[in-house]
C-alpha positions in Angstrom: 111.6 177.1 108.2 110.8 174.9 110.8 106.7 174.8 110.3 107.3 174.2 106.9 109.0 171.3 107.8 106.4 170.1 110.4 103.5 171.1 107.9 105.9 168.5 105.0 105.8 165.9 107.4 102.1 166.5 108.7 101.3 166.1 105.1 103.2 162.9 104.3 102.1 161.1 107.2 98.6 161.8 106.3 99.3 160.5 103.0 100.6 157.5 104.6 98.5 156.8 107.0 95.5 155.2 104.3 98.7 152.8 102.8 98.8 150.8 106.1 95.4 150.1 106.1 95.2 149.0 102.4 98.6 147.0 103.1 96.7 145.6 105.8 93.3 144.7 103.5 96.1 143.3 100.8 97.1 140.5 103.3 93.8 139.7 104.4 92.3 138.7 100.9 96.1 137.1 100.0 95.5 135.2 103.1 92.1 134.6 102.2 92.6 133.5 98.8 95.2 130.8 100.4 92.8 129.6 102.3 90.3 129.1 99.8 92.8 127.6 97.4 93.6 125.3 100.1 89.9 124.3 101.1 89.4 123.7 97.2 92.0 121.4 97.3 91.2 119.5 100.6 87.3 119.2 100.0 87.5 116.8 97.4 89.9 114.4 99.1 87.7 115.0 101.9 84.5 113.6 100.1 86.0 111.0 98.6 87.2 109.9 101.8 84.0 110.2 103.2 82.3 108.6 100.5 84.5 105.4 100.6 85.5 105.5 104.2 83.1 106.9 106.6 79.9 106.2 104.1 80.0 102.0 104.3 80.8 102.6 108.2 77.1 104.7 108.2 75.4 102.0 105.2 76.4 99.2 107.9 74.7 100.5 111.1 71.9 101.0 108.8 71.9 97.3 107.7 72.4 95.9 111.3 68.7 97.1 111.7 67.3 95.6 108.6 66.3 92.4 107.0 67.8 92.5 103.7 69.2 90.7 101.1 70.4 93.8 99.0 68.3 93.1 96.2 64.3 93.8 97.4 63.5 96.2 99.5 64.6 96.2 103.0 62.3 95.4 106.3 63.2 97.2 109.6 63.9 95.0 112.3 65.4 96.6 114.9 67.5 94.1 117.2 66.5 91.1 116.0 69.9 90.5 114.2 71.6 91.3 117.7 69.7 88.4 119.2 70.1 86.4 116.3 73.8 86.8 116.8 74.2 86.6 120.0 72.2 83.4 120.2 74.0 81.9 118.2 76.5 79.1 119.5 79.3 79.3 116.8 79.8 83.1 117.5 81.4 82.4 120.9 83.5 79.7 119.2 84.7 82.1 117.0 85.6 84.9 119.4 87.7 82.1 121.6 89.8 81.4 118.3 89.9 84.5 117.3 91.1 85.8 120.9 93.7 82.4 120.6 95.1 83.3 117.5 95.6 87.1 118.7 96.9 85.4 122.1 99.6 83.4 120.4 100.3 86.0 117.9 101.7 88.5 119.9 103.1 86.3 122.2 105.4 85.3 118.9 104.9 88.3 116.4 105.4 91.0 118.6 109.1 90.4 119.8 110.3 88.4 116.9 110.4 91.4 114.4 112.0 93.3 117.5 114.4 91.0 118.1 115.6 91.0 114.4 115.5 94.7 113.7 117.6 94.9 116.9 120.0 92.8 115.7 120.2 93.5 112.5 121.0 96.8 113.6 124.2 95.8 115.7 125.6 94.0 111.9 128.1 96.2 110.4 128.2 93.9 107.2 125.6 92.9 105.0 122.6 95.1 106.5 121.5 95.7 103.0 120.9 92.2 102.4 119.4 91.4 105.3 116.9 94.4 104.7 116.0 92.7 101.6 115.4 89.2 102.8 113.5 89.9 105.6 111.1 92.3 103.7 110.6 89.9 101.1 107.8 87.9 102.1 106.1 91.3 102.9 106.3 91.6 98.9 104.5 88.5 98.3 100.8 88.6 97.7 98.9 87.0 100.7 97.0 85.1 98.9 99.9 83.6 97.3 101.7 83.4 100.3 98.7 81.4 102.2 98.6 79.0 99.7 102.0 78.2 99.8 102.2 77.9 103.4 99.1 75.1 102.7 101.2 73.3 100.4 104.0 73.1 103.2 101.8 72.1 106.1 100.9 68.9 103.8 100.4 66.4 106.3 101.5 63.3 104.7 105.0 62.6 105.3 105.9 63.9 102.0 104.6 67.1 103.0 107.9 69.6 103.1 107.6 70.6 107.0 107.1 67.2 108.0 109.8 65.9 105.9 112.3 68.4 107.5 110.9 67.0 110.6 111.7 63.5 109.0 115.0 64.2 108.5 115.4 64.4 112.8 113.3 62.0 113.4 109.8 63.9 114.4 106.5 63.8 113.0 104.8 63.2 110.7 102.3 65.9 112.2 98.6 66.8 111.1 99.6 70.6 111.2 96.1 71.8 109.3 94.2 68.8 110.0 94.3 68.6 113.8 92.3 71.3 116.5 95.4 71.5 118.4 97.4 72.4 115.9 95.1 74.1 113.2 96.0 77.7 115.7 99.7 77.7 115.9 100.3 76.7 112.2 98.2 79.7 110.9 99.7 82.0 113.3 103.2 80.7 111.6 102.3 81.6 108.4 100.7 84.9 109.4 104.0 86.0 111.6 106.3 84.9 108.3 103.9 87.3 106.0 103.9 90.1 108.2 106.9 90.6 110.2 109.0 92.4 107.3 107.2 95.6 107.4 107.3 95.9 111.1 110.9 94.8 111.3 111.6 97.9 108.9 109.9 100.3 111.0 111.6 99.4 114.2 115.1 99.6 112.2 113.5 102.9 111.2 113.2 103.9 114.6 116.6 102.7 115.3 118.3 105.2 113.2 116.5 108.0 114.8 118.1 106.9 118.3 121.1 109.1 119.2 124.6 107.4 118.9 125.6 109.2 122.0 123.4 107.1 124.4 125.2 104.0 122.8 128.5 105.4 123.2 127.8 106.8 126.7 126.1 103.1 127.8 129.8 101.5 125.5 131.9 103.6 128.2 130.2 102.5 130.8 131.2 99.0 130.0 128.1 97.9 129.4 127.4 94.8 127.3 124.9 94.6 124.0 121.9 93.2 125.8 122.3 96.1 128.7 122.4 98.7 125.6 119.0 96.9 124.3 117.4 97.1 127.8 118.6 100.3 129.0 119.3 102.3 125.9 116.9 101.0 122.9 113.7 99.9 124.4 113.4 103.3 126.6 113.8 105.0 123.3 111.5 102.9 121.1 108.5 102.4 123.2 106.6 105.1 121.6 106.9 103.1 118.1 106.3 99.9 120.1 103.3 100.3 121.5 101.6 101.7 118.3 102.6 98.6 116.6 100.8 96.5 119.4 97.8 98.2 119.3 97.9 97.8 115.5 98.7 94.3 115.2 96.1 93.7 118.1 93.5 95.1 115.7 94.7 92.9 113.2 94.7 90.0 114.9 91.3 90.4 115.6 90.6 90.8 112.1 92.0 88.0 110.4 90.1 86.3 107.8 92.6 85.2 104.4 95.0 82.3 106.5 92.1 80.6 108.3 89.6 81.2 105.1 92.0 79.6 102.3 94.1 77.6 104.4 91.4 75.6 107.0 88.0 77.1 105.7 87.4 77.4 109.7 88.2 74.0 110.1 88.9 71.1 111.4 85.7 70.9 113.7 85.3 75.1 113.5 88.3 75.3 115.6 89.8 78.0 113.5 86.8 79.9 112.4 87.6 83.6 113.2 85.3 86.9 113.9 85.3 88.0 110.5 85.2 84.4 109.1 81.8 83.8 110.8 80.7 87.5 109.0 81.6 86.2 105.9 79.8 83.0 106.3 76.8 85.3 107.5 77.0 87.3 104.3 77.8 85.3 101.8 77.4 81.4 102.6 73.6 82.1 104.5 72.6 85.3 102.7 72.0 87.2 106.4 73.4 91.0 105.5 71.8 92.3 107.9 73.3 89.8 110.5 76.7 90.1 108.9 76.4 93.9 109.2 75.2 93.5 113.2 78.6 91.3 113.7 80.7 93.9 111.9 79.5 96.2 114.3 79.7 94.9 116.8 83.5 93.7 116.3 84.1 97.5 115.5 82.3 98.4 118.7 85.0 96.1 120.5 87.9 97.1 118.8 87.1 100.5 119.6 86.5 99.5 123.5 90.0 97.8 123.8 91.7 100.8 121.6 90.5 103.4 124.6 91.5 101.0 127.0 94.8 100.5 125.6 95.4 103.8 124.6 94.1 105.0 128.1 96.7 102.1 130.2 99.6 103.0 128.4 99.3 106.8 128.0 101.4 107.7 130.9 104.0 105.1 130.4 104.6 106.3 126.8 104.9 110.0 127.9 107.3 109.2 130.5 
């Protein structure tokens, strides 16, 4: 009786052994098939992409070599844009405004939209509304928004800024018109236009912040600004310095305030980076010395992103 049982279960386990195997093989090509469902779906994305991302990045490299017009056919040049660039007088005019308006940017749009998400925050009535306000000039088109903030930086005295200054006795001022002033009155414009998406992200961030450390820092008897310094900031600096680097890389790259509001003027003093390659392009017909500029702007963002990225890696990990 007992080697009939050992020969029933000899026999089924050699008619199960095969059924792993093919169990086996069965999750392989499901896996398998996943996979190459998934790579049909990512490769077109991913060409597109490249087509309209990476693609102009390659076609302007190229051009920074050439002497073209976009029309006949190209002539190689090799450096000679660089040169041409380089030697040119209004390009280091144009980095010191640009690297002025980042300057004064960040001094002012980096803590204002801190500052208000923070206290918005500590409201208990009428967040909503406050949400809403602030993100409303976010909504506007920039355009639009530029050329309303031109149309308040009139610099007659019926212009509406220096009429509010009127009413206290200041002014009027030149605002647009003046080379001290041309700077700080686009950077106003630019903070009002773009400080409502980052003052949702930081009230984003807030939420994510455990009530606990609040209520532990509340016990402690310790007042609202020693809950912002010792509780919030350590919490959001991860979200705080992504913002800076990104609004260091746009503040290098602004072209619509100084293009519709000044047209780089008065006397130049607010022509930007990407102004001056617009000018290149488009007002003296030089692609390939627009292209050279473009890349070497990228080539200096990039240089000041690892840097950045590099100097602040171990504080944001800590």
């Amino acid at each position: 009786m007992t080697s009939v049982v050992s020969e029933d279960r000899s026999a089924a386990a050699t008619v199960s052994a095969p059924a792993a195997p093919r169990r086996r093989r069965r999750r392989s090509a499901s896996r398998a098939g996943h996979a190459w469902q998934t790579l049909a779906f990512f490769v077109p994305g991913l060409l597109i992409f490249g087509y309209f991302a990476w693609w102009p990045m390659v076609r302007s490299v190229s051009l920074s070599f050439q002497d073209t017009n976009l029309v006949t056919d190209p002539t190689w040049v090799g450096l000679e844009n660089f040169q041409n660039i380089l030697a040119d007088p209004l390009l280091w005019q144009a980095v010191g405004n640009t690297a002025l308006f980042a300057v004064v940017s960040i001094a002012i749009g980096f803590p204002l939209p801190l500052f208000l998400a923070t206290v918005m925050n500590e409201l208990r009535r009428y967040g909503g509304v406050f949400r809403v306000l602030v993100y409303v000039p976010a909504a506007v088109p920039p355009v639009v928004a530029v050329l309303l903030w031109k149309w308040f930086y009139e610099p007659g005295p019926d212009g509406v800024f220096n009429r509010i200054a009127g009413f206290v006795g200041l002014g009027p001022f030149p605002w647009l018109e003046d080379t001290t002033w041309a700077i700080p009155s686009l950077v106003l414009a630019a903070t009002w236009s773009a400080a409502g998406g980052t003052v949702l992200i930081y009230l984003a961030s807030l939420t994510a912040i455990p009530t606990e450390l609040y209520d532990a820092a509340e016990v402690d008897g310790a007042s609202i600004w020693r809950r912002v310094w010792h509780v919030t900031l350590p919490q959001m600096r991860g979200v705080m310095l992504i913002l800076l680097l990104v609004q260091i890389i746009a503040t290098m790259q602004t072209f619509i305030e100084p293009y519709v509001m000044t047209d780089g003027g008065p006397q130049n003093s607010t022509v930007t980076v990407l102004l001056l390659i617009f000018r290149y392009a488009f007002v003296y017909g030089d692609y390939g010395g627009a292209a050279a500029l473009s890349v070497m702007l990228a080539a200096v963002l990039a240089v000041i992103s690892a840097i950045y990225l590099r100097v602040t890696r171990t504080w944001s990990q800590s």
